[in-house]
N, C-alpha and C positions, 0 to 999 in steps of 0.2 A: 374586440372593441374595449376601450379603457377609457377613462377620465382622467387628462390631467390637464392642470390649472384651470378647471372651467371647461378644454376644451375633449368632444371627441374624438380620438387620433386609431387607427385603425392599424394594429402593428400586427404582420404578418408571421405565422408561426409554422412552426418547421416542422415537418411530417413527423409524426413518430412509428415505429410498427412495433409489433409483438415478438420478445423477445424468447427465442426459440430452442436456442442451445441445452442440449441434452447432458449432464452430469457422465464422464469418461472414465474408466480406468486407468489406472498408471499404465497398464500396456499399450492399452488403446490411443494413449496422450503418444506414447511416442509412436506407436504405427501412424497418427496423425502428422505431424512434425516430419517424419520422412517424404512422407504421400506430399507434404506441400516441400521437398526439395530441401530437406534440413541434411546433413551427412551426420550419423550418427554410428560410429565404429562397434561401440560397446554398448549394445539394448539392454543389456541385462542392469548395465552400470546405470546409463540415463532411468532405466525405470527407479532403481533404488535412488536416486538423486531426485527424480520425481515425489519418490513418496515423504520424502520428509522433507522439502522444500517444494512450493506450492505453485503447476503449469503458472498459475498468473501471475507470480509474484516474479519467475523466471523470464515472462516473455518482457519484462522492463530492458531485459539485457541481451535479448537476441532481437529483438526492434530494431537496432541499426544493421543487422543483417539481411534483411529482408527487403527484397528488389521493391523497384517503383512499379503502380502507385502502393502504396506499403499497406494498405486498408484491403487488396486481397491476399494477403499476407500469407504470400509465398516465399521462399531465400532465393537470394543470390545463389549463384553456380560461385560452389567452394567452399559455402556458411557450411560453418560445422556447430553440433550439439558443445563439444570443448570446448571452442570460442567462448561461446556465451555460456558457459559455466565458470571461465575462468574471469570471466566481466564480473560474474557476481561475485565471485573468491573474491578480486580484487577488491571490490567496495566495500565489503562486508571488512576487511583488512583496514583499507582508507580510513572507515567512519570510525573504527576503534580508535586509530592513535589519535583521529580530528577531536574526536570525543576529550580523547585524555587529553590534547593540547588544551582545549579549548575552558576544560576545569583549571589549569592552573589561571588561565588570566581570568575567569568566574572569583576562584579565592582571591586573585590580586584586587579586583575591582570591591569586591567586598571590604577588604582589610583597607585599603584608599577611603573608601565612601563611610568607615569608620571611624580610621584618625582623624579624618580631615573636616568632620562635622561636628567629634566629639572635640577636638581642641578647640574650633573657634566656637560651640556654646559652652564650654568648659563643663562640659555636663555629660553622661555618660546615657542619659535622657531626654536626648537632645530631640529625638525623633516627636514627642509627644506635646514639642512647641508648633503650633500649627502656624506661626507665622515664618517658618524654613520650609513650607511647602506654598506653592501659588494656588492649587486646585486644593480644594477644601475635602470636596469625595473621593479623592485620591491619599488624599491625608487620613480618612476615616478606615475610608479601604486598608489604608498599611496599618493602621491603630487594629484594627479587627484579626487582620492575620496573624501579626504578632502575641495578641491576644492569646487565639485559636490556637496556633502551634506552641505556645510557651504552655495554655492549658492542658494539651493533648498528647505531648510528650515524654517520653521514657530517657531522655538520655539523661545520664548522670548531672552535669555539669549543671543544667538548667532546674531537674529536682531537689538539687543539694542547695542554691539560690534559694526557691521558694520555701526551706525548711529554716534559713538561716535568715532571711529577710523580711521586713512588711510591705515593701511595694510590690505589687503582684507584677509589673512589666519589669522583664529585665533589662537593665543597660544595653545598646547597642552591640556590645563586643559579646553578649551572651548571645542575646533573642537574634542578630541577625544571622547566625549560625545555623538558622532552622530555615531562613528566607530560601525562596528559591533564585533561582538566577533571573528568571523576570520580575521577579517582586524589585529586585536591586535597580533596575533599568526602570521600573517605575518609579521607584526612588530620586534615580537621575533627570527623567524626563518632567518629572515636577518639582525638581529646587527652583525654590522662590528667587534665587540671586543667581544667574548666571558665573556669578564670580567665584560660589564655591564649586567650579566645577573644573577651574583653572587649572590647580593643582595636582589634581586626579588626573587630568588629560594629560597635562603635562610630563606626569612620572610614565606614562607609555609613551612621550614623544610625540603627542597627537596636540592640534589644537581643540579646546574645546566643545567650538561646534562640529565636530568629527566625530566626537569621543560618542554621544549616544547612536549616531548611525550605525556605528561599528558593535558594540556593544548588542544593538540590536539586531544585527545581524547576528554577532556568535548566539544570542540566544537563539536565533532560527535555526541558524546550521546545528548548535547542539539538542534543538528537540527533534530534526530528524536522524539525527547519528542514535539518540536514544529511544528511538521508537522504529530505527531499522529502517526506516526508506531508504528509498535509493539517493545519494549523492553522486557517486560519479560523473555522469553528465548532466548533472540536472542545472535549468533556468534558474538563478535565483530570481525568486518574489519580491525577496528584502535584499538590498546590497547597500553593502560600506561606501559611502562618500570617499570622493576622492581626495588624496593630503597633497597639496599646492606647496608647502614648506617642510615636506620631509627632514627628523633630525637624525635619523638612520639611515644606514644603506636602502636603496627603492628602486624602484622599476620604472621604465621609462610610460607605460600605458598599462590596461589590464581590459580597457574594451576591445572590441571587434568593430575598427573604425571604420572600416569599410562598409560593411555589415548595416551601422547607424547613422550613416551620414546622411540618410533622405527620412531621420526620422527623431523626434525627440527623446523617445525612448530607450534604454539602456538593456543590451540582453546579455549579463554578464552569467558567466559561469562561475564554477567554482571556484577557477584560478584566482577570482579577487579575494575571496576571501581565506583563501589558503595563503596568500600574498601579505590580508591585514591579519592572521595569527602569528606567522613567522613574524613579522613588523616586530606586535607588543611584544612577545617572547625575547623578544632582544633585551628587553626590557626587563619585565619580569623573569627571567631565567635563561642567562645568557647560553647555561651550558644545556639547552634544550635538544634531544636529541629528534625534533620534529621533522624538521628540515634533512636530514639524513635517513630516516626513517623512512620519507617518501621516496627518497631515491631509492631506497632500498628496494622499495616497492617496485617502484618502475623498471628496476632491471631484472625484478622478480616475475612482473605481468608485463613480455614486451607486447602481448596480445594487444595491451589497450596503448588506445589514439587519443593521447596526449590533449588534440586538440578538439576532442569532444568535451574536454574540460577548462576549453576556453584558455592552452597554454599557446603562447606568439610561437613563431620561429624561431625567434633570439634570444627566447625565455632564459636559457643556460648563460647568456651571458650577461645579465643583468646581474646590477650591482648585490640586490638581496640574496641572490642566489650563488653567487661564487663562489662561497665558505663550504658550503655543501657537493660543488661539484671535486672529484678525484685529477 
């Protein structure tokens, strides 16, 4: 029973039990995995791939192997141990170059949200005018960080500043060099003017109401590339808006319209946002070898199903992607 707005509303809760699983050995993990119908060639091999990569962290990637209903999580007749070792190889691959992709347009959006604020307040302290921010504690908030990290720092550049200077904040082109990549996107999501946001969008070919969607996405995708989950097939939470006036090569879709058509909701995979890095990359670093990288991959793991990553059929022949195919 709960109180809300005045009223009693009696909301039903969901059994829970005691949980009971016992702590296994690396041998015992895999005599378990065979017993529930896993094909595992090499015990010896899976146990040493066990111990220094973690049963639970592994079963993200052999989950699609496992027959219905998947909750008595037995395999399919044919799942093998290799399979879903080579799922993980794969992603742990994946989230490396997605990572490094995803720092080069991190420094472009940086080095944009720099020029293009310090020229039009001609000031190199532009950040510390609190009327180029609409939210006020958002403003305080970036006053504070910068603060913090300019205090707190060992790098050259920023020490040799505070020895040679009286203002304790450094210029923009210093201090924002220590921001993280969501501090920037904080940045973007509270300029006071939509209008300086034009510019920026613009130099990746995006319109401006796009530009923080996206942005917010790569900071999603790059804090799980940097803290190691899994990407491969994973739901995005946050996904990139979609661009109606593409100024680069694009893609005809990137949801699963069939999938969404009796529902408002959006269940994109990866593919959109592998779709909106390649996009800015065009942009920022023509000769990016991102896009080649993945294919590289893909003929590397033909283990993995493309379309657990939210790739169409016709993926290969869309316009963004045919520089890349051989």
């Amino acid at each position: 029973m709960c109180i809300f707005w005045g009223f009693s509303v009696s909301i039903p809760l969901m059994a829970k039990t005691e949980y009971t699983k016992t702590p296994k050995t690396f041998r015992n993990q895999v005599a378990l995995l065979k017993e529930r119908n896993l094909s595992i060639l090499n015990e010896e091999r899976a146990e040493k791939i066990l111990t220094y990569i973690s049963y639970n962290r592994l079963s993200n990637y052999w989950f699609p192997l496992l027959a219905e209903p998947k909750k008595d999580e037995i395999f399919k007749d044919g799942a093998t141990f290799d399979t879903a070792f080579k799922l993980y190889q794969f992603d742990s691959d994946f989230r490396t170059i997605t990572f490094q992709a995803i720092e080069q347009i991190e420094i472009a959006i940086r080095t944009q949200i720099i020029y293009h604020f310090s020229i039009k307040y001609n000031s190199g302290f532009w950040y510390e005018d609190s009327s180029a921010f609409k939210n006020y504690q958002g403003y305080l908030k970036l006053l504070n960080k910068i603060a913090t990290t300019s205090d707190e720092t060992k790098q050259d550049f920023i020490v040799r500043y505070k020895k040679n200077y009286n203002q304790f904040m450094p210029p923009s082109w210093k201090s924002f060099e220590l921001l993280t990549f969501n501090s920037l996107l904080g940045i973007l999501k509270n300029t006071a003017d939509f209008k300086d946001l034009i510019p920026i969008a613009k130099s990746f070919g995006l319109h401006h109401s796009v530009l923080i969607s996206w942005v917010e996405t790569f900071v999603y995708v790059r804090n799980i590339c940097a803290h190691h989950s899994r990407l491969w097939n994973r739901k995005l939470t946050i996904s990139p808006a979609w661009i109606k006036s593409p100024k680069k090569p694009w893609i005809d879709r990137w949801e699963n319209e069939e999938k969404n058509k009796d529902t408002k909701d959006k269940e994109l995979k990866v593919y959109a946002v592998i779709c909106a890095i390649i996009y800015c990359l065009e942009s920022v670093n023509p000769c990016s070898k991102y896009g080649y990288q993945l294919m590289d991959l893909f003929s590397k793991y033909e283990v993995v199903d493309l379309n657990h990553m939210g790739f169409p059929e016709n993926w290969k022949g869309q316009a963004l992607w045919k520089k890349f195919i051989n």
